[in-house]
Each structure stands twice: as C-alpha cells, then as structure tokens.
Residue frames as qw, qx, qy, qz and C-alpha x, y, z in Angstrom:
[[0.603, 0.614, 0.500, 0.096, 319.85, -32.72, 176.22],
 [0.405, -0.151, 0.279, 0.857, 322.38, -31.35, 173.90],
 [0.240, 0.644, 0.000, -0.727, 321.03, -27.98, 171.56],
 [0.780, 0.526, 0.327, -0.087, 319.83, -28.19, 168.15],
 [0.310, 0.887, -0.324, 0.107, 323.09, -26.13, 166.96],
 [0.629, -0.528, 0.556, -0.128, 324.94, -28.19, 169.15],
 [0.686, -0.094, 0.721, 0.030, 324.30, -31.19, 167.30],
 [0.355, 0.919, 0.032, -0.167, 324.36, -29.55, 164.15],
 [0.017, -0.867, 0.490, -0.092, 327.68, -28.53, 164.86],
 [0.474, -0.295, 0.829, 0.022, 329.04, -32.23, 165.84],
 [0.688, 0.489, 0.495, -0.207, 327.14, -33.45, 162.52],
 [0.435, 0.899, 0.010, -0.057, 329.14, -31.27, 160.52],
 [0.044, -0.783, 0.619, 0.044, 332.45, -31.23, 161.94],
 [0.606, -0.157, 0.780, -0.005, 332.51, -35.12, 162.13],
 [0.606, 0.775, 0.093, -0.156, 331.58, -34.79, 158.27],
 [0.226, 0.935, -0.241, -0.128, 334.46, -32.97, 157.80],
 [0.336, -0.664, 0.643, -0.180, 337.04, -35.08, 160.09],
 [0.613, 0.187, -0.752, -0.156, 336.29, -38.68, 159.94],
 [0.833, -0.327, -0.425, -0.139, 334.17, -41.55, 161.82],
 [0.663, 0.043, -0.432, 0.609, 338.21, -41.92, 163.67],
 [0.160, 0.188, -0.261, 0.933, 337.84, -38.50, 165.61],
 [0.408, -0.674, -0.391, -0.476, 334.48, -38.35, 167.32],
 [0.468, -0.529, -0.439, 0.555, 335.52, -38.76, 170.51],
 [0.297, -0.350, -0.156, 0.875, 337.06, -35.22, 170.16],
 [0.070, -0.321, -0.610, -0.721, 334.47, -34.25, 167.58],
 [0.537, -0.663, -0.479, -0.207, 331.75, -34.52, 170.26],
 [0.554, -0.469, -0.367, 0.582, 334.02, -33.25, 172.99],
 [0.169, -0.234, 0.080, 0.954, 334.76, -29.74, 171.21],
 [0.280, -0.247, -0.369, -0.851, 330.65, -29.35, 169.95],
 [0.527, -0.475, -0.642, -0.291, 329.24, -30.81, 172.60],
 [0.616, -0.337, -0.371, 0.608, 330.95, -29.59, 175.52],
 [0.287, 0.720, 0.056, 0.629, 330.78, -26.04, 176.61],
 [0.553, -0.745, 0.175, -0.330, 331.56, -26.53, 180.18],
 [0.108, -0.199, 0.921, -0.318, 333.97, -28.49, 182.75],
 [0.548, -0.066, 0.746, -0.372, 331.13, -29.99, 183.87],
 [0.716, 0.509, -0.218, -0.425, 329.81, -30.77, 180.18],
 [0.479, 0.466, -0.738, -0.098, 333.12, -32.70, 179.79],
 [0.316, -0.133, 0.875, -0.341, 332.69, -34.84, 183.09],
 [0.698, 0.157, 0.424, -0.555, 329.59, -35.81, 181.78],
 [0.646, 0.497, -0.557, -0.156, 330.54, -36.27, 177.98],
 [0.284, 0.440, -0.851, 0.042, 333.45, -38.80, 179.21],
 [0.582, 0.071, 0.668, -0.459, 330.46, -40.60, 181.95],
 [0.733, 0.409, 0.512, -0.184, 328.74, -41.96, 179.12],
 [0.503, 0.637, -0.492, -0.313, 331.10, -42.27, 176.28],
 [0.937, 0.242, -0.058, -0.247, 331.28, -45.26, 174.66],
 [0.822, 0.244, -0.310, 0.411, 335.09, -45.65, 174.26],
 [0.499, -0.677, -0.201, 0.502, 337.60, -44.11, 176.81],
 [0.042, 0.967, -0.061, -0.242, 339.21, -41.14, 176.22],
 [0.780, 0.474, -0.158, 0.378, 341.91, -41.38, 173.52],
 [0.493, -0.756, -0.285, 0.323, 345.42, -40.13, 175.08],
 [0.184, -0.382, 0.068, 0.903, 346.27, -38.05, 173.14],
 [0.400, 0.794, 0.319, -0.330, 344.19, -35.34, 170.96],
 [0.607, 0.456, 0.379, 0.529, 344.55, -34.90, 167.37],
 [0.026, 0.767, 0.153, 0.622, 344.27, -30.99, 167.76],
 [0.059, 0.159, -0.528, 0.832, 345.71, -28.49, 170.84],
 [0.246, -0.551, -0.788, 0.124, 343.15, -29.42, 173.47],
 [0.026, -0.160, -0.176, 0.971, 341.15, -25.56, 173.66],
 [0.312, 0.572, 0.593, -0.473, 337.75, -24.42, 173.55],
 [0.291, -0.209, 0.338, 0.871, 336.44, -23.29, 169.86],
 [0.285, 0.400, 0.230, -0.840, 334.11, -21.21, 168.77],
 [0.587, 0.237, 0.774, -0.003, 331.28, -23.32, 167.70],
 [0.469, 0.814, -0.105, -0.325, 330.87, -20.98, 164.11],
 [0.001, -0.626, 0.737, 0.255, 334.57, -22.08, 163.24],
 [0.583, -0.052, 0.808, -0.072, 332.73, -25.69, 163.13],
 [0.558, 0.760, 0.276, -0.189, 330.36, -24.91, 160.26],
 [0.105, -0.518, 0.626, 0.573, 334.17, -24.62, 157.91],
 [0.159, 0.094, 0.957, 0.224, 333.35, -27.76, 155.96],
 [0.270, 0.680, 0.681, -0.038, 329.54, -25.93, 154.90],
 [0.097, 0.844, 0.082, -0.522, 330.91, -22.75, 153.98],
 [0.796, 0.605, 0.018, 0.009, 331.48, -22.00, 150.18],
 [0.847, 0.112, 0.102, 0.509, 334.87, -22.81, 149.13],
 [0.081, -0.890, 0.129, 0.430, 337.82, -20.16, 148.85],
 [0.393, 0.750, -0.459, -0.268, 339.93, -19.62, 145.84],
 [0.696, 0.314, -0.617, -0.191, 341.43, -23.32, 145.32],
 [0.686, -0.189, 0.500, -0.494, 339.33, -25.44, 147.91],
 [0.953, 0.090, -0.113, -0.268, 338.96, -27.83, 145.29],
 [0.787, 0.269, -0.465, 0.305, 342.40, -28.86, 144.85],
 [0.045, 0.435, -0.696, 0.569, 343.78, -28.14, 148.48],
 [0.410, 0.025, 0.590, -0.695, 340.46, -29.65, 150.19],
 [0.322, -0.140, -0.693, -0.629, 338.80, -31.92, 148.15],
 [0.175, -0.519, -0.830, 0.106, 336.30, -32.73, 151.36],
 [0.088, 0.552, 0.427, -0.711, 335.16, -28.82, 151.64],
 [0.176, 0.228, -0.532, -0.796, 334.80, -29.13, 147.75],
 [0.232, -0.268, -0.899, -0.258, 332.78, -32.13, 147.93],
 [0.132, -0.447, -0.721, 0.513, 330.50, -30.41, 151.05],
 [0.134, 0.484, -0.021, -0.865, 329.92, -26.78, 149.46],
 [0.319, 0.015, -0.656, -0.684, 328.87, -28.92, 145.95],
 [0.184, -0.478, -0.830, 0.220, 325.93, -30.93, 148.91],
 [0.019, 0.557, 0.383, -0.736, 325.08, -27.33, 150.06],
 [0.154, 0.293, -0.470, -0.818, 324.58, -26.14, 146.46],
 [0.310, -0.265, -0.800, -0.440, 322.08, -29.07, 145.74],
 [0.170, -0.616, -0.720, 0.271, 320.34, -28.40, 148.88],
 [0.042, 0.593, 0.154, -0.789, 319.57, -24.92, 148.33],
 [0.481, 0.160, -0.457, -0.731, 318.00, -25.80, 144.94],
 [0.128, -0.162, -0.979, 0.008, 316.09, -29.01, 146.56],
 [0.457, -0.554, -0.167, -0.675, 312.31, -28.49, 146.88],
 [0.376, -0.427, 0.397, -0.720, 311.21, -27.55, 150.59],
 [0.834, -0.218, 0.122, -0.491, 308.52, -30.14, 150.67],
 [0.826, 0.441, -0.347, -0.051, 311.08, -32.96, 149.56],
 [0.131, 0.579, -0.686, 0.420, 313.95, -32.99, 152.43],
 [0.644, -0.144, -0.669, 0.342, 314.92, -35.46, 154.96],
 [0.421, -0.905, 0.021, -0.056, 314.44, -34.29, 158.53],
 [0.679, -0.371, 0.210, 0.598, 318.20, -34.33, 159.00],
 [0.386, 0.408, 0.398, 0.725, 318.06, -31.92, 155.49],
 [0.127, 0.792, 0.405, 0.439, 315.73, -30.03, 156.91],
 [0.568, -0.729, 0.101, 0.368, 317.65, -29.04, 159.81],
 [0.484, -0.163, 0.330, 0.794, 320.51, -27.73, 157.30],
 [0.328, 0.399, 0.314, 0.796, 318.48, -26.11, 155.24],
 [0.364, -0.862, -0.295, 0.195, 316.87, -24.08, 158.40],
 [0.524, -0.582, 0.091, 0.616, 320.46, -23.14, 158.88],
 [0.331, 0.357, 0.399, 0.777, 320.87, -22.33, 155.06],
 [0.140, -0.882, -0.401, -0.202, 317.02, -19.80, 155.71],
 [0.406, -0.802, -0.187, 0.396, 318.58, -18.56, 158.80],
 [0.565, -0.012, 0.274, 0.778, 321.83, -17.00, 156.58],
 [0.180, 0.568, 0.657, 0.462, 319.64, -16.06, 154.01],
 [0.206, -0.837, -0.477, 0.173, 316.79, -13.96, 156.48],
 [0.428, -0.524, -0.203, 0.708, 319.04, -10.99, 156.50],
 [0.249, 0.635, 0.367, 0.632, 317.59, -8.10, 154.37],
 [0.085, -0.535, -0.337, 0.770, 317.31, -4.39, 155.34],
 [0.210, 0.534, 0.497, 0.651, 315.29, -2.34, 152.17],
 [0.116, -0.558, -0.112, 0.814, 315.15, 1.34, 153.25],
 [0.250, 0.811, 0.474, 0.234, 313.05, 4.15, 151.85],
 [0.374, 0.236, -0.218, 0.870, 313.93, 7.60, 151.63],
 [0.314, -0.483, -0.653, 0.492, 313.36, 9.66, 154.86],
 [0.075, -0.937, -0.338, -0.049, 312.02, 13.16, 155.62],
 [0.262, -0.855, 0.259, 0.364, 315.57, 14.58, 156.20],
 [0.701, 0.679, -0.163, 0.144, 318.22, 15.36, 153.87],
 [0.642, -0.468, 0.339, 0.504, 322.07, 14.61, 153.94],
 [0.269, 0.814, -0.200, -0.474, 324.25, 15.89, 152.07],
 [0.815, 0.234, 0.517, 0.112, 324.98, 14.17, 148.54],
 [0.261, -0.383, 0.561, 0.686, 326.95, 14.38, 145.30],
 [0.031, 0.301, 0.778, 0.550, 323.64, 13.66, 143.10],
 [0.121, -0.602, -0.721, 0.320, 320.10, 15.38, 143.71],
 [0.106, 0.893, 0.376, 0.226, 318.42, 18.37, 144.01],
 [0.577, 0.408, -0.394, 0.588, 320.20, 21.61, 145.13],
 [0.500, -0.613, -0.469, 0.392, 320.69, 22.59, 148.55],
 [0.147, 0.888, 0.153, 0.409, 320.13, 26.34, 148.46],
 [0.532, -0.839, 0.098, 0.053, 321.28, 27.03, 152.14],
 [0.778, -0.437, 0.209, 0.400, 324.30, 25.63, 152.03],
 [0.699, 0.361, 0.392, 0.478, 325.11, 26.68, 148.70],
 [0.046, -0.920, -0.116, -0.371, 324.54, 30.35, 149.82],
 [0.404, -0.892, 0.199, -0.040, 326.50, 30.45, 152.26],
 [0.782, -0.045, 0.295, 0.547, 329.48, 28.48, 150.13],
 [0.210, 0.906, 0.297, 0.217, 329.04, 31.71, 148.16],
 [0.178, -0.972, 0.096, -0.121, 329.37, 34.13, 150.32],
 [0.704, -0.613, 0.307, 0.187, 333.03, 32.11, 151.51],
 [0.343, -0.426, 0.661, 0.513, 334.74, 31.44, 148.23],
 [0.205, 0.113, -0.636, -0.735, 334.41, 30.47, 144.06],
 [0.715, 0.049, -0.007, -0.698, 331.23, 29.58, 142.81],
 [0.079, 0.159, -0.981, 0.081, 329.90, 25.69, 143.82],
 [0.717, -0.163, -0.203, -0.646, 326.61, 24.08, 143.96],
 [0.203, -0.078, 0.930, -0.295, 326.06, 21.39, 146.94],
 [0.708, -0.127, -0.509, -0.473, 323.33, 19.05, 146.79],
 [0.253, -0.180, 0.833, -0.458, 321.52, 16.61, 148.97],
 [0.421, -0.080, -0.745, -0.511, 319.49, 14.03, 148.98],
 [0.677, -0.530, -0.024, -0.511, 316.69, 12.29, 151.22],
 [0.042, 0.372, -0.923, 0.094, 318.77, 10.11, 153.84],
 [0.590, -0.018, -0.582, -0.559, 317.77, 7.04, 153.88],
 [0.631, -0.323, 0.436, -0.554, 315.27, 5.03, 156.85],
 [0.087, 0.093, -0.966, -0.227, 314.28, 1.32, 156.90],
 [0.597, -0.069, -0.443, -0.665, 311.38, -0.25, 155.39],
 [0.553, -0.080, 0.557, -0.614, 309.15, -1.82, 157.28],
 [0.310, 0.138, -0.920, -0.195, 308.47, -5.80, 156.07],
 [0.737, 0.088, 0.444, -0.502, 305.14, -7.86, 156.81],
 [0.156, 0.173, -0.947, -0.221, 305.06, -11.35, 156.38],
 [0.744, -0.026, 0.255, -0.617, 301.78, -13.03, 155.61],
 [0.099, 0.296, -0.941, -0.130, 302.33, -16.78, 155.64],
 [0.850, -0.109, -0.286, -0.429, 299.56, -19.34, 154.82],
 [0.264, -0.389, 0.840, -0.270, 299.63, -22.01, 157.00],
 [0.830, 0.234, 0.071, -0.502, 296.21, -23.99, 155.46],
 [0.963, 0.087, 0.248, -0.068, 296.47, -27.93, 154.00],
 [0.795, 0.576, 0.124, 0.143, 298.06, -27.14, 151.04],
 [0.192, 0.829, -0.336, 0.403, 300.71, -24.94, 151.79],
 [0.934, -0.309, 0.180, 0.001, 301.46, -27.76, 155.00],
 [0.871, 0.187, -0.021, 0.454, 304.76, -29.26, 153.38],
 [0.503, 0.509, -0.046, 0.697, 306.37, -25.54, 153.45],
 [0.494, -0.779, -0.334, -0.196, 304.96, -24.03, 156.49],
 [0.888, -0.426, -0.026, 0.169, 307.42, -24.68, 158.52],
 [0.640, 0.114, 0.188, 0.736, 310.56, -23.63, 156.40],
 [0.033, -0.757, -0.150, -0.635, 308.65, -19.91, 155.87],
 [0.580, -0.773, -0.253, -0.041, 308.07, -20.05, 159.57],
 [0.661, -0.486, 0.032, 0.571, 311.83, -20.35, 160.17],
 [0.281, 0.364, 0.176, 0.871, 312.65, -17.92, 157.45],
 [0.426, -0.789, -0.389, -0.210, 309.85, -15.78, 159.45],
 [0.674, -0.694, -0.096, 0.235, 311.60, -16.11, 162.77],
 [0.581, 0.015, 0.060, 0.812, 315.21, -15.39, 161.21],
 [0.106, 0.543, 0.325, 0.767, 313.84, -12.13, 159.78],
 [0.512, -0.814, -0.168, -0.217, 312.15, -11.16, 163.15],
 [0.726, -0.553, -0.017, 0.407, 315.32, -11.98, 165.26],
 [0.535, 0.184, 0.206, 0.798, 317.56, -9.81, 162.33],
 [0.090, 0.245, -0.030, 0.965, 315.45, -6.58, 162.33],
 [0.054, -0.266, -0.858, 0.436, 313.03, -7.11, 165.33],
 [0.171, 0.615, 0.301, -0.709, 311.17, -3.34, 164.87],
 [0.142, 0.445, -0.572, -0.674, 311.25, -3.56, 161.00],
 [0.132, 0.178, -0.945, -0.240, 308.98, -7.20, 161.00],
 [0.615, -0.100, 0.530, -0.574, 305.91, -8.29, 161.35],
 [0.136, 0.261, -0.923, -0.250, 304.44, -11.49, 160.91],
 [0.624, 0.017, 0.402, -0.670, 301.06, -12.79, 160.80],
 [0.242, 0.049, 0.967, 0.060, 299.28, -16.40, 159.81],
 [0.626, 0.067, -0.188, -0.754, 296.43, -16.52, 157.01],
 [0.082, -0.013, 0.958, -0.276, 294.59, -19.32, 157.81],
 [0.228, -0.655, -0.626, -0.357, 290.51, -19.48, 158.16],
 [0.069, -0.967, -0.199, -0.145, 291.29, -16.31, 160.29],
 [0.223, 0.810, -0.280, 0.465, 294.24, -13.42, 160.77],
 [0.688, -0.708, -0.119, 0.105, 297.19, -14.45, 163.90],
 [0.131, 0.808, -0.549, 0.166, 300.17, -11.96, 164.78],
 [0.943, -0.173, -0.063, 0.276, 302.70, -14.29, 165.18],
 [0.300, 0.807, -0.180, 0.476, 305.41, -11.55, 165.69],
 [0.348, -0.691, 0.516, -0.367, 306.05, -11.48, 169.46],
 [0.859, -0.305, 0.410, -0.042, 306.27, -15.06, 169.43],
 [0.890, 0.346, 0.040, 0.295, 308.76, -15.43, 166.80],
 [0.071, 0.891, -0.240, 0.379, 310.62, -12.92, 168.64],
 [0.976, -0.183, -0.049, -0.110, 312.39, -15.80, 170.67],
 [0.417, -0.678, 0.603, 0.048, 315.43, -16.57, 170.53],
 [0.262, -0.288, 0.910, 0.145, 315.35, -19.84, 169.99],
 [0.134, 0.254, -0.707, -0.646, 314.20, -21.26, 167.20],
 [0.404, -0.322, -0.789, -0.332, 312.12, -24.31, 168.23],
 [0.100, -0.358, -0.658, 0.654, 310.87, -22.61, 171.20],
 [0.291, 0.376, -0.105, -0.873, 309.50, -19.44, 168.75],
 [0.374, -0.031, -0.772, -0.513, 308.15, -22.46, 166.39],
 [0.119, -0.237, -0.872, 0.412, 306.53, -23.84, 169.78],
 [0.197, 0.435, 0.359, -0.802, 304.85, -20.68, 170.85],
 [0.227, 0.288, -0.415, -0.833, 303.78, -20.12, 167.12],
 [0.281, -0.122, -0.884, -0.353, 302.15, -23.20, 166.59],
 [0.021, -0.416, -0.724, 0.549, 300.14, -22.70, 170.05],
 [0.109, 0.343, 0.101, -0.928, 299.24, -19.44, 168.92],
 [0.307, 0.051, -0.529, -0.789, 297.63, -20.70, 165.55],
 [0.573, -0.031, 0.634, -0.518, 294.24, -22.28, 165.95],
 [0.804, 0.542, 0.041, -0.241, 293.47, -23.18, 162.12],
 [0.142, -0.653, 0.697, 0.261, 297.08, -24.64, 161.77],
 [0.002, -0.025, 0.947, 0.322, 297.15, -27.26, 158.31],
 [0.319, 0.554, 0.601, -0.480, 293.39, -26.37, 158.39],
 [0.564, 0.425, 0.523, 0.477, 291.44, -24.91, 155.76],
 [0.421, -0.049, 0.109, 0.899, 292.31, -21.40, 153.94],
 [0.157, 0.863, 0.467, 0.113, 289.86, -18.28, 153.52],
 [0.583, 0.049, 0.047, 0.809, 292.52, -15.82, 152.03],
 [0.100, -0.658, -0.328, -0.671, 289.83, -12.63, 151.33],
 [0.597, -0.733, -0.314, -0.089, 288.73, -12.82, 154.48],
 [0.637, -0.671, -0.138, 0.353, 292.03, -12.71, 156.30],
 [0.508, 0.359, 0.331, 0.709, 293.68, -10.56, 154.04],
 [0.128, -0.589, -0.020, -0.797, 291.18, -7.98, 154.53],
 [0.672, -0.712, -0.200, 0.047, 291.22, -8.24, 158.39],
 [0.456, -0.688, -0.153, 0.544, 294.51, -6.98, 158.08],
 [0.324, 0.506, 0.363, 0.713, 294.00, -4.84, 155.89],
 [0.255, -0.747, -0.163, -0.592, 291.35, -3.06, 157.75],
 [0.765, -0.565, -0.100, 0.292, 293.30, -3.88, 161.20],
 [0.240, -0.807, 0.072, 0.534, 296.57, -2.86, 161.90],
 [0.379, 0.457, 0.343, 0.728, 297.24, -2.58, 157.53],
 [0.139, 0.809, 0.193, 0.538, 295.44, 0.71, 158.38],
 [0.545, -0.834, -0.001, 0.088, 296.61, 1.13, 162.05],
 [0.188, -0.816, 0.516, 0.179, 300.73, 1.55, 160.29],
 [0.803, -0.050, 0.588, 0.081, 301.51, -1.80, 159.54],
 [0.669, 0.165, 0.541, 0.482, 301.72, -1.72, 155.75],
 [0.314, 0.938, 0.101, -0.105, 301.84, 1.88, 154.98],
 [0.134, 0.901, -0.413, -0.019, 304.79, 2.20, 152.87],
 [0.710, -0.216, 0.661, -0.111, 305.59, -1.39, 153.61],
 [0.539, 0.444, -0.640, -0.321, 306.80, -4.08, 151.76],
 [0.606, -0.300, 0.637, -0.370, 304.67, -6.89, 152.30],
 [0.208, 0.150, -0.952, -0.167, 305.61, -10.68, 151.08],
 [0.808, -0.030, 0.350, -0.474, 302.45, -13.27, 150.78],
 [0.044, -0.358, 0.927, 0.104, 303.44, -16.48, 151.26],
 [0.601, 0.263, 0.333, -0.677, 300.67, -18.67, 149.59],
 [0.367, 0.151, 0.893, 0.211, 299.55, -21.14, 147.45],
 [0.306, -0.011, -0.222, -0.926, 296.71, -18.30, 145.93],
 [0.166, -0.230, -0.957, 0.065, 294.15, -21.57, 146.98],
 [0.120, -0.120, 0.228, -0.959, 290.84, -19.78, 147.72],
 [0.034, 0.341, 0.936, -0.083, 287.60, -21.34, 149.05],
 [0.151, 0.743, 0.449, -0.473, 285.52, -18.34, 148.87],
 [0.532, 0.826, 0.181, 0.052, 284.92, -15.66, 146.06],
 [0.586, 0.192, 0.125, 0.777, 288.36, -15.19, 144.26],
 [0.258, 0.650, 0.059, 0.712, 286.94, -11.11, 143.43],
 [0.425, -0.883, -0.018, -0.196, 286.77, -10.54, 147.17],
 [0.802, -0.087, 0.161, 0.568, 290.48, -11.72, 147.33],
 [0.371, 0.583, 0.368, 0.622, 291.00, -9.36, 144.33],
 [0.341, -0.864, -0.219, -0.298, 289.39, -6.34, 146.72],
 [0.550, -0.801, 0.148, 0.183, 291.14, -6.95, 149.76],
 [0.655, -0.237, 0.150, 0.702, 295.08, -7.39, 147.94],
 [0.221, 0.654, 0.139, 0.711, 294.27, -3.86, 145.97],
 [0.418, -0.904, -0.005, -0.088, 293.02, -2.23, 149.24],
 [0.853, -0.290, 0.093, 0.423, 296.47, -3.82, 150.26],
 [0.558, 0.380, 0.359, 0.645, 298.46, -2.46, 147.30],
 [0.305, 0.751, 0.249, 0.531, 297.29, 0.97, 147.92],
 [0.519, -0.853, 0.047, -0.013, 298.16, 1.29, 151.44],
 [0.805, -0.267, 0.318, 0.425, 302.06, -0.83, 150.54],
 [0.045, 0.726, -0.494, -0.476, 304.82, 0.45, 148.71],
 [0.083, 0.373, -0.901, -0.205, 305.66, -2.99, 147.47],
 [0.769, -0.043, 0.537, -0.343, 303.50, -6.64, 147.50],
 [0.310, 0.368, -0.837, -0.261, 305.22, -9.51, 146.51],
 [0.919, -0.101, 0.065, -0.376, 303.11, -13.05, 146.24],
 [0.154, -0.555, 0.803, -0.155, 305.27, -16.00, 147.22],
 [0.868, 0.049, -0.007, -0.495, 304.26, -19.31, 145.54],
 [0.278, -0.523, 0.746, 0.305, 306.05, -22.54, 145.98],
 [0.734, 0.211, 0.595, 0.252, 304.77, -23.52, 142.46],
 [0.205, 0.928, -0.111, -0.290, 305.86, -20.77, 141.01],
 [0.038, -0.634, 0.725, 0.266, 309.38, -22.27, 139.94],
 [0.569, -0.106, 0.804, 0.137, 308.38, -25.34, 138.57],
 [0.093, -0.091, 0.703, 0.700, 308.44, -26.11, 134.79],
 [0.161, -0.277, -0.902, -0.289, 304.89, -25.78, 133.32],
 [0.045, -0.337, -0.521, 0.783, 303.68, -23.31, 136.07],
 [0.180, -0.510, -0.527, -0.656, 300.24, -21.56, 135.29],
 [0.126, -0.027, 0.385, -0.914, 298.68, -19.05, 137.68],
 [0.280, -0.222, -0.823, -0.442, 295.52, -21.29, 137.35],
 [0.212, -0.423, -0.796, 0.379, 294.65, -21.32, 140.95],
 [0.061, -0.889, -0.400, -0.214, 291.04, -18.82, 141.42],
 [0.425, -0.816, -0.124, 0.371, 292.53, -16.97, 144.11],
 [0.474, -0.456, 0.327, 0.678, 296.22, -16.18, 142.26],
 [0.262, 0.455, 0.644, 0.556, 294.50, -15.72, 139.05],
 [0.139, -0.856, -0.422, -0.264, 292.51, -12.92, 140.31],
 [0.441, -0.775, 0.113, 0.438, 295.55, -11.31, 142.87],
 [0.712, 0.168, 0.237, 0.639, 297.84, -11.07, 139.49],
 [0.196, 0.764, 0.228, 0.571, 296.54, -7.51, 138.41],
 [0.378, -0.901, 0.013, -0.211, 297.04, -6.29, 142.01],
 [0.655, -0.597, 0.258, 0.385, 300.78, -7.39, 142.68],
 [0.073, 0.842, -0.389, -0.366, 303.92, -6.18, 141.70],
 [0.077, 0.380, -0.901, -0.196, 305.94, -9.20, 141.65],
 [0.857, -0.277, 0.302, -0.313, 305.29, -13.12, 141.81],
 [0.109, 0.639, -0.756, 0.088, 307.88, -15.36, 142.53],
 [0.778, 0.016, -0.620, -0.099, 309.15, -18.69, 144.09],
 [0.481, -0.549, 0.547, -0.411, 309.48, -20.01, 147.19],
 [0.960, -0.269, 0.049, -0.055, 309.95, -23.83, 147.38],
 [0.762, 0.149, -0.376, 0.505, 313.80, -23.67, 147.70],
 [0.648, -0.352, 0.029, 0.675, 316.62, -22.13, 149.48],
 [0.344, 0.006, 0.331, 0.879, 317.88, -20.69, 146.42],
 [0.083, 0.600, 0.598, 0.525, 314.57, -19.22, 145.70],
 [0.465, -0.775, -0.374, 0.209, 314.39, -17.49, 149.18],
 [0.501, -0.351, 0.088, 0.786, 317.52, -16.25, 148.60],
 [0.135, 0.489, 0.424, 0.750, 316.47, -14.34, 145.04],
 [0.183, -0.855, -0.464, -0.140, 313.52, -12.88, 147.01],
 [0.580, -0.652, -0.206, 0.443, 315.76, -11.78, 149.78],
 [0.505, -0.116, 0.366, 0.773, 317.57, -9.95, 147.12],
 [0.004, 0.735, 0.617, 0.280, 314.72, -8.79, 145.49],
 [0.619, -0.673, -0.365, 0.174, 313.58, -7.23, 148.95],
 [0.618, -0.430, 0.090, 0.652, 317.23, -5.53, 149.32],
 [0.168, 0.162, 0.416, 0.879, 317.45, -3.42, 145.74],
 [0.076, -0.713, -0.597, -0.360, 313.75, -2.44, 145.66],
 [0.455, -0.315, -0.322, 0.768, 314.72, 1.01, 147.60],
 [0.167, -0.422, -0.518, -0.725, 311.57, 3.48, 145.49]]
C-alpha cells in the first residue's frame, strides 16, 4: 500500500507529463526501493517501455511537486502547463474548506501543511546588544573609559511564543474539522514545544501528543480516538473555562497566543462564554477567534456565543480557505508585542 505523499506525488507529476509516461511516472513516485521496482513491474499493466524518457535515477520526491509550485519569472510563456497548474492552486486556496472533492482535499492538506509554519516570539528577559533601545550603561562605561564618546544600546532578545489551538470539533463546525486538524498537526510537527492543541467539544481533549505523529493520517487516527464528543454537540463556556482554569493557569496561555477555531455556536448561556474568553484574555497576550463564516459576503456576528466573545478578543477572522489560513498565519508571525 503505496503512502499518501506517494500518491500525491504520482498524481502530480503525471499532471505535469502526460497520460503517455506513467509507466515511468509511477516508477520514479512510487518506487523507493529495488524491491519496490520488482514489484511495480509484477503488476503493471503494460510492460516496461525500453527505453525511458528521462536518465533512469532515483529523485527526490519534493522535485515532483514542480508543476504545483508558483511559477518563476516567465513560466507562463516557457511552460504554459506550470502556468495553467499554479492558476488551479490559486483557485484552490481561495475554495471554501467545506466544498472540496476528496482528491482536493488531499491538495489542499498539502497547501495547510506549507502554510502551518509560523514562529511569533516575544521579548525575553535578556538583552543583546542593538542599534535601537534603551541604553546599556555597562557597556557604555567601559567604551568610555577606552576611547571617544559613544552610547551602545540593547534591546530584549527575542524568545518564542507559545501558540494554543482550540479547535471545535461539534456538528456545525463538522465540514472544517478536519482541515484545522491538519493545519493543527502541521503546526505541532513545525514547532513541537511551542504548540498545544486541544478539542472544544461538550468537554476539553489535549490532542497535542497525538498530533505529534509524524504521519499525518496516523496523528488524525489517534486524534479522532482520543475525542469522545467528535461531530457531537458544542458547550463552548464550559470547555473554555476548563482550560482556562486547567493548564490556561498551569502555563499554557500565559503570554500565549491562543487561536479559537469556532463557529461561536453556543448551547448554554452566551455571558458564561463571555466570562470564561476574558478570564482567557487576561492570562494571553493575544486571542484570535477563527470563524469559517467570517469571510463570506453578508457576515454578521449574530451567533449568541460570538456576539458576546466580540468585546473580549483582539482579532476575528476567517478560516474557511487556504488563503484565509494563510492571512492568519501571517497575522500570528508580525504580532511580536
């Protein structure tokens, strides 16, 4: 059973190449052994062509993924098939989440996974030295004492911020689950000690060591075990403030910048919502709310729950694309207070 990247990778390049070249299409993304190839050629369909369009050599299966990566300075006119692929990748990464083909959503996993890579950094308890800032006396005394008069400075160097993802998983929020989950996992597997992740649901599950994984649908595997209220129904106050008063106060979100991923949907009293995302707010540097009707035309914060969290977050944003993940991810990356 070939890997999900695997076939990915033979999906794409055979894109790129033409229908005429699978054999070797499937032989150079599916193959990553001798014995891989004995098998490949056991249960291909045609024989082996005899000769190969391309020097017969192992290549690194990244080099496959040409034909999805944005164009370089005149792609269009030297390449008009990596012009025509990069304008596909451009509409998927503004297609809504809940809307994709499974064969889409596998690409736009791969789009998340890109994406996932933020680092936002606060400033630390030690100083380096700097060309803006306050002055550094010490040093500046003892430039003194060695030659003309000079004022050094320094500033605080800077640490990384600590990120908590809180991802509904409840009915409504169902269609996107999944796509947060892999954005989730990317973000755990990019800055492992820098991530947590937990599931709001009708009650609070870390889902952190299990999205520490590796692999993708294995970490989706474990995750889904882990949840017990999975597409179930939603009781945001409640699990909010469970980690709030969990590990929010045991470290988790002090000084943190934590993303809720939500629909703002609330079966219970909206002002105990209200309660637990201020408690939130005063322990976090940051709290962004993540809605995936936020980007559509006509939006209104109507829902009880998001109507009542507005006064207590900073931001609120979209989330039902690609492209919208990306903004955040950006967001997430400047925000450095």
């Amino acid at each position: 059973m070939y890997s999900l990247d695997r076939r990915l990778a033979f999906l794409s390049a055979l894109d790129a190449v033409g229908p005429e070249h699978a054999y070797w299409v499937g032989r150079l993304t599916l193959c990553g052994s001798p014995e891989d190839i004995a098998a490949y050629d056991a249960v291909a369909r045609d024989p082996a062509p005899k000769g190969s369009p391309w020097p017969v050599r192992r290549l690194p299966e990244r080099s496959l993924f040409r034909a999805t990566m944005p164009p370089q300075v005149g792609a269009e006119e030297g390449d008009p098939a990596l012009a025509v692929r990069a304008s596909a990748e451009e509409v998927l990464r503004n297609r809504d989440l809940a809307t994709l083909s499974t064969v889409e959503r596998a690409e736009a996993a791969r789009l998340l996974t890109l994406t996932a890579r933020v680092k936002p950094v606060r400033a630390g308890r030690r100083y380096t030295r700097s060309s803006t800032g306050p002055v550094d006396r010490r040093r500046t005394v003892r430039a003194l004492l060695r030659g003309p008069d000079v004022l050094l400075r320094k500033a605080r160097r800077p640490r990384p911020r600590k990120v908590v993802l809180l991802v509904d998983v409840s009915g409504s929020m169902s269609p996107y689950a999944d796509a947060l989950l892999r954005f989730a996992h990317a973000m755990v597997r990019h800055r492992p000690r820098w991530t947590a992740v937990y599931a709001l649901g009708t009650r609070l599950t870390p889902l952190t060591a299990a999205l520490r994984t590796r692999d993708p649908q294995t970490a989706l595997r474990i995750a889904g075990q882990a949840i017990p209220d999975w597409r179930g129904g939603t009781r945001l106050a409640g699990t909010v403030s469970a980690f709030v008063r969990g590990d929010g106060h045991r470290g988790a979100a002090r000084r943190a910048v934590v993303v809720v991923f939500s629909d703002g949907w609330e079966t219970g009293d909206p002002a105990r919502l209200a309660d637990a995302v201020a408690h939130l707010r005063r322990l976090a540097a940051r709290v962004v709310w993540v809605s995936p009707h936020a980007g559509r035309p006509g939006f209104a914060p109507s829902a009880g729950g998001l109507a009542a969290v507005l006064p207590h977050i900073d931001a609120l944003v979209a989330g039902h694309t690609v492209a919208a993940l990306e903004e955040l991810v950006r967001s997430l990356e400047v925000h450095r207070a």
